[in-house]
N, C-alpha and C positions, 0 to 999 in steps of 0.2 A: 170484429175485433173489439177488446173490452176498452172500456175509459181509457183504464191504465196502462192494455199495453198499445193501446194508440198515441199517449203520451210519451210512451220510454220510445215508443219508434220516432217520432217525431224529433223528441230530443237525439235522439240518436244520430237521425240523418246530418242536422246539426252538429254534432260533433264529427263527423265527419271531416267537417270544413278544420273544425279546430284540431284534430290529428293529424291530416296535413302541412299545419303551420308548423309543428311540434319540432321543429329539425331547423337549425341554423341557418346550414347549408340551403334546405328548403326556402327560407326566407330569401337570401340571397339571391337564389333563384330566380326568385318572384321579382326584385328590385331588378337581375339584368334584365328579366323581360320585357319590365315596365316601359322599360329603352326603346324595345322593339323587338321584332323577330331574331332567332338566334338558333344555330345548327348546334348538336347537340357537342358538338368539340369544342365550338366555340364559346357554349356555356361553360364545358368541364375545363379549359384555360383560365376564362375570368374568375370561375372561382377556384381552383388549383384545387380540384380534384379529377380524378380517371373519368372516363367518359363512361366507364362500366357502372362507376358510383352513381356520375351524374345523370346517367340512363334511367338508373334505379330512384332514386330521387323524384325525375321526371312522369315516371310512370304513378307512382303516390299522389303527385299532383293533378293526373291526367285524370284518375280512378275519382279523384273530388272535385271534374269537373273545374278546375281553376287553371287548368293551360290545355290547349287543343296544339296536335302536330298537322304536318303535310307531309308528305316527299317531295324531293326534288332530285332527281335520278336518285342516286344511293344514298342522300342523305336527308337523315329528318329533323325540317325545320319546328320549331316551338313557336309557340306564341301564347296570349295573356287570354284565357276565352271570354273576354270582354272588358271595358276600361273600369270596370267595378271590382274587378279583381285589384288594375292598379289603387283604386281610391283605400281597397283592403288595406293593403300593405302601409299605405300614407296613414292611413288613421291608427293601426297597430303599434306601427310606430311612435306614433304620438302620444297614445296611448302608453307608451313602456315608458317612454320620457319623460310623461308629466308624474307617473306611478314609481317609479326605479328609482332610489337614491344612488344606485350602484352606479346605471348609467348614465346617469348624470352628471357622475366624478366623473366617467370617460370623454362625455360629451364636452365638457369645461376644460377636459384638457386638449382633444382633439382638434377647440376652438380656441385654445393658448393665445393670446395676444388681442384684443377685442376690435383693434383697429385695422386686424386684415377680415372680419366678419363683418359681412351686411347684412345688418336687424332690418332696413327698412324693408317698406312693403312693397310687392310686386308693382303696385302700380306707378309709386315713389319710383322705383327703379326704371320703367318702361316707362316715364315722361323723361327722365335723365336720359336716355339712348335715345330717346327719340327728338329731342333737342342738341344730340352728339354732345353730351356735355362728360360721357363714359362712352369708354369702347367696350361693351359683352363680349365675353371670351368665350366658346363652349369647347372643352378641351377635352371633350367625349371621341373615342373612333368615328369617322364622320359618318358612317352606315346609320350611328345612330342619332346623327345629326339630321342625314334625309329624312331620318323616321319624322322625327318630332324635335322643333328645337323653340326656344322662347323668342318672342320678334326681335329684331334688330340686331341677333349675335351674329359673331363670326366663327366660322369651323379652323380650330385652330388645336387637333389633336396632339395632347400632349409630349408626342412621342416624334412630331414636328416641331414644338414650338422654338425650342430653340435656335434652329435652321432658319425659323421665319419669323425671328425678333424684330427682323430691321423693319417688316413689316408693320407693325404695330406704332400708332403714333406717340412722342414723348411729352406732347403738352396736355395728354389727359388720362384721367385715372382712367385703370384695367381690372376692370371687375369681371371673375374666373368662375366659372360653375359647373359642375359634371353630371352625376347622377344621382347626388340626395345628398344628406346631411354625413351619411355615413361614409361615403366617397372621398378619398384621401386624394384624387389625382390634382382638382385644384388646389389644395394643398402646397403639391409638387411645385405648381405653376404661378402660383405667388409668389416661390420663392425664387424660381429660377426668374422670375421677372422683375424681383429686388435687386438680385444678384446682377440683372444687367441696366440696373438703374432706372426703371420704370417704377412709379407709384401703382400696386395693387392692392386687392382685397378679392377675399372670397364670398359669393353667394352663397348661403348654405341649401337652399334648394335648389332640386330640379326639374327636369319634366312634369313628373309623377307630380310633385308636390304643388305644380303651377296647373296642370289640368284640376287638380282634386280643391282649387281655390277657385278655381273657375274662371280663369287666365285664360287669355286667347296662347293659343300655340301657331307655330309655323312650319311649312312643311317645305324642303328644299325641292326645287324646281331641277329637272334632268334635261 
């Protein structure tokens, strides 16, 4: 093979990786997985499209080597074919936010009011937990809390929390965090937590963004 077309292949193989990313939905993808494993229904719900779509989708991913399947009788679980993939996604995104004026108008308004966001830093945050001086919220599905959650949170899925306010103590802040910057659920959960007279605030990262810092994580015990 000459110089040059050892070059364009080379580059080529490389884009590979970047044709893959090429797709929204794609990305999306990549953020539920970051979560943990996931059946392929269960991807095409969280991101509200068909499972035929998000089959198709997944296979694009699969062809570049960035998510590996199993079976489990009839159906095929996904996963991240390594935590490089998540760190991918973390820095890409970082990448579009510090580059994107566009998203940046979104990201300032998605973060509308500055005193339900927590700027500090992961470790600022996990002395405050670990002193009980904050209750961590993680208001992820708890599947994907077993996967991976930040130390000292509690599983407390959105789609509960309301049922189990009384749980939550009222003499200290309630700091909410899901699955990334881009994740509206703590959103949700700061509000329904105002709403029942609780002092919160949201985390803007999650999982993905606290492995790729290089944060301990925790794994829930069965």
């Amino acid at each position: 093979m000459k110089s040059r077309e050892l070059k364009d292949h080379l580059y080529g193989q490389v884009a590979r990786i970047g044709a893959a990313l090429a797709s929204p939905k794609r990305l999306e993808l990549l953020e539920l997985l970051a979560q943990g494993e996931k059946s392929v229904e269960a991807l095409a719900q969280a991101a509200s499209i068909d499972v035929k779509l998000a089959s198709a989708h997944l296979r694009v991913l699969r062809t570049a080597q960035l998510v590996a399947v199993r079976r489990d009788g009839k159906s095929r679980i996904y996963r991240l074919s390594g935590a490089d993939v998540s760190a991918l996604w973390v820095t890409l995104r970082g990448l579009a936010e510090s580059h994107l004026a566009e998203l940046q108008v979104v990201m300032n308004r998605l973060f509308a009011g500055p005193e339900r966001l927590t700027l500090e830093s992961g470790h600022s945050l996990l002395e405050k937990v670990r002193a009980g001086d904050v209750v961590l919220l993680d208001v992820r599905p708890e599947s994907e809390f077993r996967t991976a959650h930040i130390p000292g949170a509690r599983s407390v899925p959105l789609d509960e929390l309301e049922a189990r306010i009384e749980e939550l103590p009222r003499d200290r802040e309630v700091v909410a965090y899901c699955r990334g910057p881009f994740c509206i659920m703590s959103d949700a959960a700061v509000t329904l937590l105002a709403r029942h007279g609780l002092r919160a605030r949201k985390a803007a990262e999650g999982v993905p963004e606290w492995r790729a810092a290089g944060l301990p994580v925790e794994f829930a015990t069965v």
